[in-house]
Steps between C-alpha positions, in 0.01 A plus 500: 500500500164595381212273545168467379258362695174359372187438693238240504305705268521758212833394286549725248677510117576870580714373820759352280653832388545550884748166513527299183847581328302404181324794451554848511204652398140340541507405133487179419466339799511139502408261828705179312798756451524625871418136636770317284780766597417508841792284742435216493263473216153421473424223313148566230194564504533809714244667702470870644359284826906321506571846686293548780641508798877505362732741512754569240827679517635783264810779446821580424824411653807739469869514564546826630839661604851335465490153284348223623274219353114390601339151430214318623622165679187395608174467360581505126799463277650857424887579425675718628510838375686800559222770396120478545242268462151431479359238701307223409144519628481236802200345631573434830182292516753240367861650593538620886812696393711701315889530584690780340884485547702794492909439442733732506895479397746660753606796567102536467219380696142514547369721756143396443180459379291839437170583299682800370842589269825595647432382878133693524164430593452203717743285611361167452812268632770641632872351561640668803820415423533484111518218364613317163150334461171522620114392438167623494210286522189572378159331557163610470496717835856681491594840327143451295526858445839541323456456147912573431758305733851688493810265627717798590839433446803739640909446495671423797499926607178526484424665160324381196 
């Protein structure tokens, strides 16, 4: 997924519309909102300074194609869920990893990960041979581009 990466120097409020899933806008803004919904949380008084150097991740994650169900199994508690979700913003300052498990029921399967709906854009994990489950691990230096994650799931001919 996405990931924002701060520096030694120059944190900024206006960053948090970038990553935080608390704001939408740059109304508002609120450092002891972002820092006490960030995974895990920050405990108070906060600090712009708490940032530098971290890197925090951000985006969606879809089910895309025949049914199937995504949940992260590692990292933070999430259920499972058979649409899309938002993630919660990690600080992988403090959590290495996030696992996202895709499970499909049969006669479907996942065919992979992609950045993209229905099978397009950039295969980010694939499954040669498809498969009823599958994972995608994110840290702070894989897929930090893709700000959606599609498990792409397609019945046992091949169609969605």
């Amino acid at each position: 997924m996405a990931v924002y990466s701060y520096g030694a120097t120059n944190q900024s409020f206006l960053s948090f519309v970038t990553w935080s899933t608390e704001f939408a806008s740059n109304s508002n803004l609120s450092l002891n909102t972002v820092m006490d919904n960030l995974e895990p949380a920050d405990t108070a008084p906060h600090e712009m300074s708490e940032l530098k150097d971290n890197d925090i991740l951000y985006g969606t994650v879809h089910v895309d194609g025949a049914a199937g169900s995504v949940e992260v199994t590692t990292g933070y508690d999430h259920d499972a869920v058979t649409d899309n979700f938002i993630l919660k913003n990690v600080n992988f300052d403090s959590v290495a990893q996030v696992i996202i498990t895709a499970t499909a029921v049969y006669p479907r399967y996942l065919e992979g990960f992609y950045d993209a709906a229905d099978g397009g854009g950039t295969l980010l994990v694939d499954y040669n041979e498809p498969t009823t489950s599958g994972t995608i691990t994110l840290t702070s230096s894989t897929f930090t581009g893709a700000t959606n994650i599609y498990a792409y799931f397609v019945d046992a001919h091949g169609e969605p």
